[in-house]
C-alpha positions as YAML, in Angstrom:
chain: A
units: angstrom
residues:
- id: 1
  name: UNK
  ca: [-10.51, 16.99, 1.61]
- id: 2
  name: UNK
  ca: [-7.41, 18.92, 1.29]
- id: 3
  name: UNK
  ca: [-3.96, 18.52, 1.96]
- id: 4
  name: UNK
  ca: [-1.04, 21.66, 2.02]
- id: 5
  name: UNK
  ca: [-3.82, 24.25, 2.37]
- id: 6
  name: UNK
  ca: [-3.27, 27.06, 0.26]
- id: 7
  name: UNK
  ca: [-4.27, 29.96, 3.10]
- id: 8
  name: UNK
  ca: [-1.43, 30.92, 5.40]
- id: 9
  name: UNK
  ca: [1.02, 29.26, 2.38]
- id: 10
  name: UNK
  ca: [3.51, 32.16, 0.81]
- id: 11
  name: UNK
  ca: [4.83, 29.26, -1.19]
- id: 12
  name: UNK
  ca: [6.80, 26.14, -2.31]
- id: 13
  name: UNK
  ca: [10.07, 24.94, -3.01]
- id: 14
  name: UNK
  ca: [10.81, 21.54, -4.96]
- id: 15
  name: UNK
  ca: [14.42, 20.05, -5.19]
- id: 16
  name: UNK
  ca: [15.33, 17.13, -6.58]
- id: 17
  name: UNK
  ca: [18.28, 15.36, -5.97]
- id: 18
  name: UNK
  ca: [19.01, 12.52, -8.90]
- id: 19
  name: UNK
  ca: [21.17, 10.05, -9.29]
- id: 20
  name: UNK
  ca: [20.62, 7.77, -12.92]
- id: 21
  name: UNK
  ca: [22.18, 4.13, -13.32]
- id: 22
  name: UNK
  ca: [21.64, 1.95, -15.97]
- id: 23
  name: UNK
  ca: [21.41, -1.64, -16.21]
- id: 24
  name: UNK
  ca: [22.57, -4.07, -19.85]
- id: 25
  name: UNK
  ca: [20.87, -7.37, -20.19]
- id: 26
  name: UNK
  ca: [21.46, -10.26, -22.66]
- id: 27
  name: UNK
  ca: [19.05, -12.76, -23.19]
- id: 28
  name: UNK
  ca: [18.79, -15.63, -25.47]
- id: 29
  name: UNK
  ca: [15.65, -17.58, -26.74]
- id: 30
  name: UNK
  ca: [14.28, -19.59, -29.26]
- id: 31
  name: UNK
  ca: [15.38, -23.24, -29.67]
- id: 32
  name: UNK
  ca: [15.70, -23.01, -33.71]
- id: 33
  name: UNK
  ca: [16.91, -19.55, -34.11]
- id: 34
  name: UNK
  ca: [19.54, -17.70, -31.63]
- id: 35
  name: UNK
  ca: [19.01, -14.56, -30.74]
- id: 36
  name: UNK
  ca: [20.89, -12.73, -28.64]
- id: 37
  name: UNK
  ca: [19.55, -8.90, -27.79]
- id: 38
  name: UNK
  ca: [21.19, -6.36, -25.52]
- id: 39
  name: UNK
  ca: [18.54, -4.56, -23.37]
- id: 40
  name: UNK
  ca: [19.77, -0.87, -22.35]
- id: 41
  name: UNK
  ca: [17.69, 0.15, -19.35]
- id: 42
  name: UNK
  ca: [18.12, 3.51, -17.82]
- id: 43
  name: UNK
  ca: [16.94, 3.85, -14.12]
- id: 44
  name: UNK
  ca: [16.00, 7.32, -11.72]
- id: 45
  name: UNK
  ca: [16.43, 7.01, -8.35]
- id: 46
  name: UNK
  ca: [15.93, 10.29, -6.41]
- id: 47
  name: UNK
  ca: [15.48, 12.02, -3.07]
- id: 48
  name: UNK
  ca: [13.00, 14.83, -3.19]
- id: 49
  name: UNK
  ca: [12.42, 17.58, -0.81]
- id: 50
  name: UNK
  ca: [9.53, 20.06, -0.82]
- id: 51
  name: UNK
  ca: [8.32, 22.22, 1.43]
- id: 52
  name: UNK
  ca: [6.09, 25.49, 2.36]
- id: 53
  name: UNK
  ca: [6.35, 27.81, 5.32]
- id: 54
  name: UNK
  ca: [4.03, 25.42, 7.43]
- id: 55
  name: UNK
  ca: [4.68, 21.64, 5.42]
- id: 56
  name: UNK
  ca: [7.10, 19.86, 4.50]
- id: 57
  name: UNK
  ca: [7.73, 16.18, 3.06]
- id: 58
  name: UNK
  ca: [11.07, 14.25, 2.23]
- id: 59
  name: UNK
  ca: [11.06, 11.59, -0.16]
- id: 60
  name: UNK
  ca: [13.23, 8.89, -1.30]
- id: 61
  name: UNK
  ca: [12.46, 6.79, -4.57]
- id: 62
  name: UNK
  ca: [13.10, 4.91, -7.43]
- id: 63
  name: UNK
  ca: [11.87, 5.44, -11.18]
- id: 64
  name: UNK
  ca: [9.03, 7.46, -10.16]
- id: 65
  name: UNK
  ca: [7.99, 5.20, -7.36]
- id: 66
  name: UNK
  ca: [7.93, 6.31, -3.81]
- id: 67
  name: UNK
  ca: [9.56, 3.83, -1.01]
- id: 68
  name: UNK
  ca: [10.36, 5.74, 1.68]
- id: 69
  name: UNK
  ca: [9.18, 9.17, 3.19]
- id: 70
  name: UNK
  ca: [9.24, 10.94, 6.52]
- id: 71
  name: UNK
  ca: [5.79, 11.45, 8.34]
- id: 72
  name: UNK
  ca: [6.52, 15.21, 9.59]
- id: 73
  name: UNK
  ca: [3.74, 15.30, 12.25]
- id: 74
  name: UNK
  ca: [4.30, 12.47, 13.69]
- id: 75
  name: UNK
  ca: [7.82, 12.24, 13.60]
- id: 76
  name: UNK
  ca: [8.65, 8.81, 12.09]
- id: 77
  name: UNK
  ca: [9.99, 6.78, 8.45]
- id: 78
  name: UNK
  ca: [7.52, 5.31, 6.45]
- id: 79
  name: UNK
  ca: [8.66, 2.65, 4.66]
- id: 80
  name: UNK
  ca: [5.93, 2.25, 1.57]
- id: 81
  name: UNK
  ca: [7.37, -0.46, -0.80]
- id: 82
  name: UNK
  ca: [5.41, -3.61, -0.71]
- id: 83
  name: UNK
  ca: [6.36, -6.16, 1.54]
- id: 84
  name: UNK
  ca: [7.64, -8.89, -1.11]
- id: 85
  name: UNK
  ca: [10.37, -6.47, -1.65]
- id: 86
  name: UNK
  ca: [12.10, -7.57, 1.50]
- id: 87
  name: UNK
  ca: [13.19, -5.61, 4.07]
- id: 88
  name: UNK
  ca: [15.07, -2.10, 3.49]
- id: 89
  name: UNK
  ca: [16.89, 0.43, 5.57]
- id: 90
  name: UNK
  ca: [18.00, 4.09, 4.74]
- id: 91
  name: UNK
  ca: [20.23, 4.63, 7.67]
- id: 92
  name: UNK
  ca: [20.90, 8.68, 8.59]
- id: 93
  name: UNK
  ca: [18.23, 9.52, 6.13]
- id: 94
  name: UNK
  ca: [15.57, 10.63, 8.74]
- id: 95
  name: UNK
  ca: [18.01, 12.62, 10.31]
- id: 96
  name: UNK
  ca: [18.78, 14.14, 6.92]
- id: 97
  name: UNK
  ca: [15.25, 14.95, 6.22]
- id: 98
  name: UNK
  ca: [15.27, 17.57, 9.08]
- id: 99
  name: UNK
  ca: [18.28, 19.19, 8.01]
- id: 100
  name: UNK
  ca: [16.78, 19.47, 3.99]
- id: 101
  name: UNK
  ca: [13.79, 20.82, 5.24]
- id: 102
  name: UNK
  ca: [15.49, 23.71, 7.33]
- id: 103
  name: UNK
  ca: [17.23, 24.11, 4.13]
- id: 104
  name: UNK
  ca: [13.93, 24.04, 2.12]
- id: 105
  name: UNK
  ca: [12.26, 26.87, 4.45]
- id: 106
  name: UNK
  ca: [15.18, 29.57, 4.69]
- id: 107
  name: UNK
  ca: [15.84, 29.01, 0.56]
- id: 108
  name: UNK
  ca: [12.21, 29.72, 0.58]
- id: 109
  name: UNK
  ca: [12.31, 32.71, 2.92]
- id: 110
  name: UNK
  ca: [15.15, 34.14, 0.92]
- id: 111
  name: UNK
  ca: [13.15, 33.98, -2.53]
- id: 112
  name: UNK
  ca: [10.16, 35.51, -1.09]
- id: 113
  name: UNK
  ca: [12.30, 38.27, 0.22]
- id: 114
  name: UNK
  ca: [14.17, 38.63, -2.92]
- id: 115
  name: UNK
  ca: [11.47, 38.22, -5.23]
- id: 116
  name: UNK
  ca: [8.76, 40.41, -3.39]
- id: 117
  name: UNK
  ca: [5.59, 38.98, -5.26]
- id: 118
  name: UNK
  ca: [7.24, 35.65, -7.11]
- id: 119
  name: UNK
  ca: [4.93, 34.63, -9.81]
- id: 120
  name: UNK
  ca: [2.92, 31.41, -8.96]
- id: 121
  name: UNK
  ca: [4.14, 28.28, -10.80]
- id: 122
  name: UNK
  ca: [1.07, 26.38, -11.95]
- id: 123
  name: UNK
  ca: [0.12, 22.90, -13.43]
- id: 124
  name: UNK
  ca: [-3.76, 22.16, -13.96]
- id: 125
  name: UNK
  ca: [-4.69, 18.35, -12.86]
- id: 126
  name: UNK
  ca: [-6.30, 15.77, -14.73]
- id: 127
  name: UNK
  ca: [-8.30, 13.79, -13.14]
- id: 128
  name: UNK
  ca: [-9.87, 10.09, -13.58]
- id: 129
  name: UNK
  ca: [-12.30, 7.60, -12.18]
- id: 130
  name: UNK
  ca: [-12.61, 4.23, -11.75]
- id: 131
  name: UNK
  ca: [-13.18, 1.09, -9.67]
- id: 132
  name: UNK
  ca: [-10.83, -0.87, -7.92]
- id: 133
  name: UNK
  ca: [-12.36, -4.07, -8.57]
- id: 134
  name: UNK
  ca: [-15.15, -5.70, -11.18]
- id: 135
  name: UNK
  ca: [-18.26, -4.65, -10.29]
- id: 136
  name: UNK
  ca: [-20.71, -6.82, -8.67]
- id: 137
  name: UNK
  ca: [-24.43, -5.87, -7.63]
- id: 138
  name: UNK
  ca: [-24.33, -6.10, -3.70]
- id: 139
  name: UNK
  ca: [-20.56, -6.45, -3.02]
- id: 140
  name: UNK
  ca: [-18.05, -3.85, -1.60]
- id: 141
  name: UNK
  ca: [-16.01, -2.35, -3.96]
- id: 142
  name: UNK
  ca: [-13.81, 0.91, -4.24]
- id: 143
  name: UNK
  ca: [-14.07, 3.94, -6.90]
- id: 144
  name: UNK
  ca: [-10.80, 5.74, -6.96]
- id: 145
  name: UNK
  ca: [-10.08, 9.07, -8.19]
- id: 146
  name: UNK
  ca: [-6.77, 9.53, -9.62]
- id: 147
  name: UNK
  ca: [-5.69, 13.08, -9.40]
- id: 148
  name: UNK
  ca: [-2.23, 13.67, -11.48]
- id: 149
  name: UNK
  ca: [-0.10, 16.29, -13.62]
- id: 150
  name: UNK
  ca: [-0.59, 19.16, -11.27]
- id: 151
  name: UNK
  ca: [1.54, 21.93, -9.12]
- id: 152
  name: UNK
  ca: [1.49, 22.98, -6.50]
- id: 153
  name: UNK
  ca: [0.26, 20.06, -4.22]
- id: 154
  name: UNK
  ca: [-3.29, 21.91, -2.86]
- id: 155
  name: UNK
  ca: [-5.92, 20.02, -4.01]
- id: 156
  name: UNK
  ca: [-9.52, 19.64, -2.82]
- id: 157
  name: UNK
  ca: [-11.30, 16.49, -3.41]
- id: 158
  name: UNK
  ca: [-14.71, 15.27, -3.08]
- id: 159
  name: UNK
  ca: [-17.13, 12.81, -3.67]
- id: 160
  name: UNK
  ca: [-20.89, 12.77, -4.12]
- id: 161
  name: UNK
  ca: [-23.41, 9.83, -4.23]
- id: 162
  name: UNK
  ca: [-26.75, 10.79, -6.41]
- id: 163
  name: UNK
  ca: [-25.65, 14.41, -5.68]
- id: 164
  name: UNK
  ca: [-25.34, 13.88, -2.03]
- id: 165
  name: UNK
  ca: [-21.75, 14.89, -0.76]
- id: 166
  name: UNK
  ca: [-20.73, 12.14, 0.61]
- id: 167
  name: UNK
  ca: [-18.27, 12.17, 3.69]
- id: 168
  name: UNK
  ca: [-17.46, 8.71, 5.24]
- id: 169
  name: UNK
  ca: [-15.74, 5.66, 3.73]
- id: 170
  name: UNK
  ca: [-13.11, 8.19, 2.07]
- id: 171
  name: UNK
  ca: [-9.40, 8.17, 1.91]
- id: 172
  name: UNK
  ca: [-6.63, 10.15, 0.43]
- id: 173
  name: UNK
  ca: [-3.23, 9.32, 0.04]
- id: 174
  name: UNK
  ca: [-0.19, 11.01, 0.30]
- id: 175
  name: UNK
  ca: [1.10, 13.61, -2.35]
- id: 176
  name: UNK
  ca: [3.48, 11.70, -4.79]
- id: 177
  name: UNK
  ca: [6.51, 13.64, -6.94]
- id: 178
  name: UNK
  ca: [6.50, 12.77, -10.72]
- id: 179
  name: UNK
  ca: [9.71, 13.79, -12.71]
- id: 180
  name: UNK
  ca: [8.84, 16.56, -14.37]
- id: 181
  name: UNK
  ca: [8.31, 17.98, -11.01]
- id: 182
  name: UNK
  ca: [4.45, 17.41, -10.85]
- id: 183
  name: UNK
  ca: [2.34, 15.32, -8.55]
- id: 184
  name: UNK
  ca: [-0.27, 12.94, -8.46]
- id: 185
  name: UNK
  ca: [-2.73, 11.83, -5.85]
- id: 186
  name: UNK
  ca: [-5.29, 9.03, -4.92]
- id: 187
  name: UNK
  ca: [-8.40, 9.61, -3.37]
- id: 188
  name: UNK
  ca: [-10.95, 6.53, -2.55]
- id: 189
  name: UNK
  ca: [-14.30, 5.96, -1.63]
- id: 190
  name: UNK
  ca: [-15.44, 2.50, -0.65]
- id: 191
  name: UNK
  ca: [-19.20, 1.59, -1.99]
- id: 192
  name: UNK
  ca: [-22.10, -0.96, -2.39]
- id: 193
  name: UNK
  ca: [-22.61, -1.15, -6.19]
- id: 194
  name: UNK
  ca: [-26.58, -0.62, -6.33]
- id: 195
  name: UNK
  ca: [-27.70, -0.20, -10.35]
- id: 196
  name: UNK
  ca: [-28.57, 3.34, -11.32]
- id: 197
  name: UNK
  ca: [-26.49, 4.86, -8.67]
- id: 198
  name: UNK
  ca: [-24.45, 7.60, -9.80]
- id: 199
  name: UNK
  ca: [-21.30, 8.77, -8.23]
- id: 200
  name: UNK
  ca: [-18.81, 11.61, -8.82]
- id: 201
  name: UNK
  ca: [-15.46, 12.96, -8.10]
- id: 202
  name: UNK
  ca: [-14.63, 16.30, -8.00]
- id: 203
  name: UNK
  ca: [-11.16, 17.99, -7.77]
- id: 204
  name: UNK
  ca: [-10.28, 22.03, -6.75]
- id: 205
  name: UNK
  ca: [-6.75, 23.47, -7.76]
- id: 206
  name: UNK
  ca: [-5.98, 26.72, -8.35]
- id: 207
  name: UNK
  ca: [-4.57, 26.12, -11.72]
- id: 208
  name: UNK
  ca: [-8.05, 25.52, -12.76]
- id: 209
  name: UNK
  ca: [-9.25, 29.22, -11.98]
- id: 210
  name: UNK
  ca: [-12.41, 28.87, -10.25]
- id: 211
  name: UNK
  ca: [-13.61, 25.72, -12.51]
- id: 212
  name: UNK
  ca: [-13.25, 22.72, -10.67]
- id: 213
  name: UNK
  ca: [-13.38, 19.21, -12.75]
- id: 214
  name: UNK
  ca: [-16.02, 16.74, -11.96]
- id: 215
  name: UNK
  ca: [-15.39, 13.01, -13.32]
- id: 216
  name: UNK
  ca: [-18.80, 11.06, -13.21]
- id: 217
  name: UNK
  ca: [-19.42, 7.32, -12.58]
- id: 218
  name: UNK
  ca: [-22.52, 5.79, -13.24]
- id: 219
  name: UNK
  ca: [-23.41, 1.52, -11.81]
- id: 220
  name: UNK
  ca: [-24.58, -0.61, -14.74]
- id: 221
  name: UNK
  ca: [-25.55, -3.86, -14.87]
- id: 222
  name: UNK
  ca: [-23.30, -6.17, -17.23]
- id: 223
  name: UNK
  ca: [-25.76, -8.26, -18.89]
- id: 224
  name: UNK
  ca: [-24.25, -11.70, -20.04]
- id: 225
  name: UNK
  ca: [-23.70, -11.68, -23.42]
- id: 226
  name: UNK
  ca: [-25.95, -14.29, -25.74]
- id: 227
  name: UNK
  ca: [-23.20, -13.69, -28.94]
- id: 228
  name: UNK
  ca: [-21.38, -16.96, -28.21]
- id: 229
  name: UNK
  ca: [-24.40, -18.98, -26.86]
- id: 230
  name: UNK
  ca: [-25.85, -18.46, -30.60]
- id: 231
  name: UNK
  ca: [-22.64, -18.67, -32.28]
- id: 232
  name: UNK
  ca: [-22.42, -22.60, -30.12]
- id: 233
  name: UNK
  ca: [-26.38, -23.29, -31.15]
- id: 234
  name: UNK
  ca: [-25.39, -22.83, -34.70]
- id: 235
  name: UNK
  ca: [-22.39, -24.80, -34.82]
- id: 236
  name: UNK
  ca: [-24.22, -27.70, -32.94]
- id: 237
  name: UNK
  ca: [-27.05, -27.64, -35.35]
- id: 238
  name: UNK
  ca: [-25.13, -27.34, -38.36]
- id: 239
  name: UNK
  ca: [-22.23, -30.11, -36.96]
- id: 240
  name: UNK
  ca: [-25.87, -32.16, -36.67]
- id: 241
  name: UNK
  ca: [-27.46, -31.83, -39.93]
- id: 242
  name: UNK
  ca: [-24.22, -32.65, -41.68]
- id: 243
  name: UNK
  ca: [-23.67, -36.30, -39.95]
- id: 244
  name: UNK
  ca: [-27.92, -36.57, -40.63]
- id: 245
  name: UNK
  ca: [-27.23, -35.68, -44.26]
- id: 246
  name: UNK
  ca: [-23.80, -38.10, -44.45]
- id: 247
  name: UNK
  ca: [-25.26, -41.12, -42.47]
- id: 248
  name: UNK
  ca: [-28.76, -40.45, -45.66]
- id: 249
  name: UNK
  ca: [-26.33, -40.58, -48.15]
- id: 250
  name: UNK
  ca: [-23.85, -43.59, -47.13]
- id: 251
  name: UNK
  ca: [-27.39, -45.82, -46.07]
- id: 252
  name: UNK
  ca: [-28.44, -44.36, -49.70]
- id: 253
  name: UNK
  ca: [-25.19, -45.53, -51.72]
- id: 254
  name: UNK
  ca: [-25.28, -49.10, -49.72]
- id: 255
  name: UNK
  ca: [-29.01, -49.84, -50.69]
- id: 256
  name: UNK
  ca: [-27.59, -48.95, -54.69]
- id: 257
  name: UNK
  ca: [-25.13, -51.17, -54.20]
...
């Protein structure tokens, strides 16, 4: 599964608008000692505009976070900050995006022109796997593969189930701009944890030359642990024998007596 294919691409341009605030914060605790502490926060938010001669995306967001984009193909916002946020607007910004992208292409036309053969610009992924939730024997769950550190945004991604490609009950998300001008992406596969089934992830960039990585993840069983059921047994058992030995030795004393 691939997104910005690299055939029929002559190449990418990234710009980043950014605009930093900062935000001070005094706070006071403890009931016997004062304290007061001024928290200096710095904060990115940033508009980001990439394209290639056939894609293009337009981002808005904040500290490395995504909320808003414009869905090119199908010609509408996407708002993607979650809902207990409240509701947000970025008026004129769709009709911005078109007018950065046209920007985007003929800067891009220009350095291909002007550059004849510009050398690619390359970041190699790393890649990760794990599942959504805690893993239960019989119950839906959802391995993700997090894809991140990598330029340009061409990835392949796939999955495979006991070495069988696997190709339904997969998603992949949207490519999202770090700040260092890098991406990261999300790709998931939604499962029935079965014990001793082995799944796999496996990402294609060209960064990687021909060597694609593979992240493997295997079901196992978490057997309940007996460590604090003997740990309890003990305690019981000992707790017992010392009111056995203290009720012998107070009847003991009396009958002296």
């Amino acid at each position: 599964m691939s997104l910005f294919p690299p055939s029929g691409n002559k190449g990418y341009i990234r710009n980043r608008d950014v605009l930093s605030t900062s935000s001070e914060t005094l706070s006071k605790t403890n009931t016997r000692l004062w304290i007061n502490v001024l928290i200096y926060i710095e904060h990115e938010a940033f508009q980001f505009t990439l394209c290639s001669d056939t894609k293009g995306w337009f981002y808005l967001g904040y500290d490395e976070e995504e909320v808003w984009h414009v869905d090119f193909d199908h010609k509408k916002e996407v708002l993607t900050t979650p809902v207990f946020t409240g509701p947000m607007t970025f008026d004129g910004f769709y009709e911005r995006s078109f007018e950065r992208l046209a920007i985007c292409r003929n800067n891009l036309l220009s350095y291909i022109k002007g550059l004849e053969s510009p050398a690619i610009e390359m970041d190699a992924p790393h890649t990760s796997i794990y599942p959504k939730d805690d893993v239960q024997m019989g119950v839906q769950n959802t391995l993700i593969c997090h894809v991140t550190d990598f330029y340009p945004p061409s990835v392949s991604i796939s999955w495979t189930k006991n070495n069988v490609n696997m190709t339904e009950g997969i998603s992949i998300s949207l490519y999202h701009p770090k700040t260092d001008g890098t991406f990261n992406i999300f790709s998931t596969f939604n499962f029935i944890p079965v014990e001793g089934d082995v799944y796999s992830c496996t990402v294609n960039h060209i960064a990687l030359k021909g060597e694609p990585q593979t992240k493997i993840w295997d079901v196992e069983v978490a057997l309940p642990s007996v460590g604090p059921a003997v740990l309890c047994g003990v305690g019981l058992t000992l707790g017992l024998l010392g009111v056995a030995a203290g009720t012998f030795f107070f009847v003991k004393r009396n009958n002296c007596n």
